[in-house]
N, C-alpha and C positions, 0 to 999 in steps of 0.2 A: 429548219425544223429538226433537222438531225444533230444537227451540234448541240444546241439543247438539248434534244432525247439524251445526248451522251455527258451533256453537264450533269444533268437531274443524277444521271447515276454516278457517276464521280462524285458529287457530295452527298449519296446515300452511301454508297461504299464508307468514304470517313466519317460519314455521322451515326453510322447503325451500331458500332463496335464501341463506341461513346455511348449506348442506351445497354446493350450487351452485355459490357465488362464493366459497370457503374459497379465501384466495392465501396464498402465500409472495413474498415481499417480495425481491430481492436488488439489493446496493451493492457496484459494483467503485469502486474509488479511482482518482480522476483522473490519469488517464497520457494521453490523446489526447481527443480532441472526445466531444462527449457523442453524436451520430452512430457514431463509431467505435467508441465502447466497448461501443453496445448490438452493432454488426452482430459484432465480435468475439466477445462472449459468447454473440449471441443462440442459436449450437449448442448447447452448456450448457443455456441455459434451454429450449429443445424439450425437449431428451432428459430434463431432471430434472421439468419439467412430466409431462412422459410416464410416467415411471418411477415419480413420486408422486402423480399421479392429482389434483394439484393446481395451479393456476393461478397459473405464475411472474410477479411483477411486473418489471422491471427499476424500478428509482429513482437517481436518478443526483443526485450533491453535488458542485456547483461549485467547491467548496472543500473542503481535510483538516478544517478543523476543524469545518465543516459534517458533513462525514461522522463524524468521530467523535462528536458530538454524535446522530446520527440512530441511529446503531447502539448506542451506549451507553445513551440512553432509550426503549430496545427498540420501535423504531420499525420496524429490520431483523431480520427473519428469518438472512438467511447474509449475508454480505460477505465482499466480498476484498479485502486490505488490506498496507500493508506494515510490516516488522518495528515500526517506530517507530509507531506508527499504530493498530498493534495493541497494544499496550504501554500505550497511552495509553488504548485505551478500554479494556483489561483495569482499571487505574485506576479510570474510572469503572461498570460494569458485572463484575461480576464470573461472571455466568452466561453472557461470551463465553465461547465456546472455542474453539482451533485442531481443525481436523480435518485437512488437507494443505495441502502448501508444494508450490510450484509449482517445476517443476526446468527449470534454465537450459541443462543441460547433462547429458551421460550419466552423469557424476559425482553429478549431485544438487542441489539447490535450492540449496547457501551458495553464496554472489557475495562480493564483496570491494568497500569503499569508497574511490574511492584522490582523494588529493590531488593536483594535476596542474598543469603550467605550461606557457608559449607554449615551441615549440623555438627560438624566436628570445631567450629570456630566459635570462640566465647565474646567474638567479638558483637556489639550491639549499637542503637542508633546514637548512643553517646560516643563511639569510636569510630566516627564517618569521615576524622581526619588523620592526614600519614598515610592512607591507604591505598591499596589497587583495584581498579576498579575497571571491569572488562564488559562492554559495552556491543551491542550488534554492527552498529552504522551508525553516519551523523546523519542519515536522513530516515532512520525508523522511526516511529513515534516513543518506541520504548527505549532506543539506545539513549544517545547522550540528552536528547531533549527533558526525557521525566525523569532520569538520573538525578540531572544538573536541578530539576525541579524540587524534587525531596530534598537533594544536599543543602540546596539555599535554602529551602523552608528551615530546615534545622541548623544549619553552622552558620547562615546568614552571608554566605563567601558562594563563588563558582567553582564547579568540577575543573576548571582549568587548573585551580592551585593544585590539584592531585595530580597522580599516575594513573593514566589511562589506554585503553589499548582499544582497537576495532577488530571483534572477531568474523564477521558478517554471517554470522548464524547464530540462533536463537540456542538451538544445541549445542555449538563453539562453547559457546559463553555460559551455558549451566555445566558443561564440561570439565572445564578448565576452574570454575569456582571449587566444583566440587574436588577436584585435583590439586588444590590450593595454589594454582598459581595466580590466582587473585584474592583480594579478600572478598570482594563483593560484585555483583550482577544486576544486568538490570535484564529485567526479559517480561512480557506478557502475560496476563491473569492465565492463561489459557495454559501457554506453555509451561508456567510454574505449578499449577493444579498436575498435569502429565507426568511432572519430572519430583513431586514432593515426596514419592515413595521412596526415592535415592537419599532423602535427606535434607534436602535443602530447607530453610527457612527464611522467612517471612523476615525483614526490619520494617518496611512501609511499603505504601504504596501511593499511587494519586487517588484523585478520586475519578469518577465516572469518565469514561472519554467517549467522543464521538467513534462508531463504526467504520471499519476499511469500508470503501466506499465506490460505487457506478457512476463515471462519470461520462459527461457527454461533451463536446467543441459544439455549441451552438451555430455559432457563426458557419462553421464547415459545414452542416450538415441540413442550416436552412429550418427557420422556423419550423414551417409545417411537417417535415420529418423528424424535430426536434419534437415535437409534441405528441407525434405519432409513437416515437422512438419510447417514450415514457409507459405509453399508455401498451404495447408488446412487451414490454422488459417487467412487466409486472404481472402480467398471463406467461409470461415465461417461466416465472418462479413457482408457477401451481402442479408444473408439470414432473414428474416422478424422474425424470429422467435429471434434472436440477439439483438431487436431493444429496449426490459427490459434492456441490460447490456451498449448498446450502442447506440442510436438515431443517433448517429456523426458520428458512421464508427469509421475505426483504423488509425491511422499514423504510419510508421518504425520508428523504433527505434535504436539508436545508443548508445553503453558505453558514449560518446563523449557528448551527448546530456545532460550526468549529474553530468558534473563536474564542473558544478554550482553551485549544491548542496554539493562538495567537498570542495569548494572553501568557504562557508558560514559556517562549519561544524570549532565548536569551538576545544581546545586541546579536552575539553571532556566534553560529552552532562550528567550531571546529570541523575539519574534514579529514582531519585526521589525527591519531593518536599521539602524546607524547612520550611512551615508549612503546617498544616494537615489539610487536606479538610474534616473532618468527624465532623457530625452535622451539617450541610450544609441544610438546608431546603428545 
């Protein structure tokens, strides 16, 4: 009777720390310092710790393809991630799924990619060839993906036949255009709206894109808190304390809604440049 009495608690001992220490895991995609990005979310993460009665992790991936690797080998519970990115680990992981896009604006989460030039350059969209052309990342939605997308729509060839560089910032890259050491950029409706009183201009852009976007690992996390997960994450955006990651509110979000960005998506995105951005001023 007593060896029992002392079994029973030998497997409450290792079983209670298993109901105690149950996390959820979450990955935003590198947009600012790994500082900034936890204090930005960290609202988020109270309230949805709060709300699910489980212990939010942040984890943070110095690199995209770091993070798409981490969330695709169900390492993340939820991640935020953007259009290209998600695409990519839909690819590899198929029990991602979108849950909401994050909206830019009172219209709703599409932004646009635009191609963009110095105002001091007479260059325009009939001279998109011979040139240099300075790029975020091969895994943003705006660097080489909707580049390579306008260049083809117009010259009917791939950004490969250019010179190209990876600066991995949205600011790098209107930087350096406006400094001429490129002729041309590719950066976000968002960031080129911010940066057009320095000058910049418009050649093209794409059209509508789907929202950086809430994503959840189904499978990890078990239907019924999958479902639950949806139905908090979206009383989570009403709450004032949200209004750092979101001013707009969320929109749902569908697979469906980004196969747009499947459809723009060349045989194969380069992962790196072919010339070198180092010594850049």
């Amino acid at each position: 009777m007593v060896a029992r009495h002392f079994l029973f608690i030998i497997v409450m001992i290792l079983f209670v720390p298993m109901l105690t220490f149950s996390e959820i895991s979450f990955s935003p995609i590198q947009m600012e310092t790994k500082d900034r990005e936890y204090e930005k979310w960290k609202p988020f993460m109270v309230l949805l710790e709060k709300e699910i009665g489980e212990k939010v992790v942040f984890k943070y991936a110095d690199r995209y393809d770091e993070l798409i690797n981490m969330v695709g080998n169900n390492q993340i519970h939820i991640a935020y991630l953007c259009p290209l990115t998600y695409v990519m680990t839909k690819q590899k992981n198929n029990d991602i799924h979108p849950l909401y896009a994050i909206n830019v604006s009172p219209a709703g989460s599409k932004y646009r990619c635009v191609l963009f030039k110095s105002g001091e350059s007479h260059f325009n969209i009939k001279n998109l060839m011979g040139k240099r052309y300075a790029l975020v990342s091969p895994y943003a939605t705006c660097g080489f993906l909707s580049v390579n997308y306008i260049y083809q729509k117009v010259t009917g060839k791939q950004l490969t036949d250019e010179k190209f560089a990876y600066l991995n910032s949205h600011n790098s890259v209107v930087e350096h255009v406006i400094a001429g050491d490129f002729d041309f950029g590719g950066t976000n409706s968002i960031v080129f709206e911010k940066y057009k009183v320095l000058g910049i201009e418009k050649i093209d852009e794409t059209e509508d894109l789907p929202g950086f976007v809430i994503v959840a690992n189904r499978k990890l996390l078990g239907e019924q808190k999958f479902n639950r997960l949806k139905s908090i994450i979206k009383n989570i955006f009403e709450y004032e304390e949200i209004k750092k990651i979101s001013p707009y509110g969320i929109s749902p979000a569908t697979d469906m809604d980004y196969d747009i960005i499947r459809k723009m998506m060349p045989v194969k995105i380069p992962l790196v440049g072919n010339i070198s951005a180092q010594g850049l001023r």
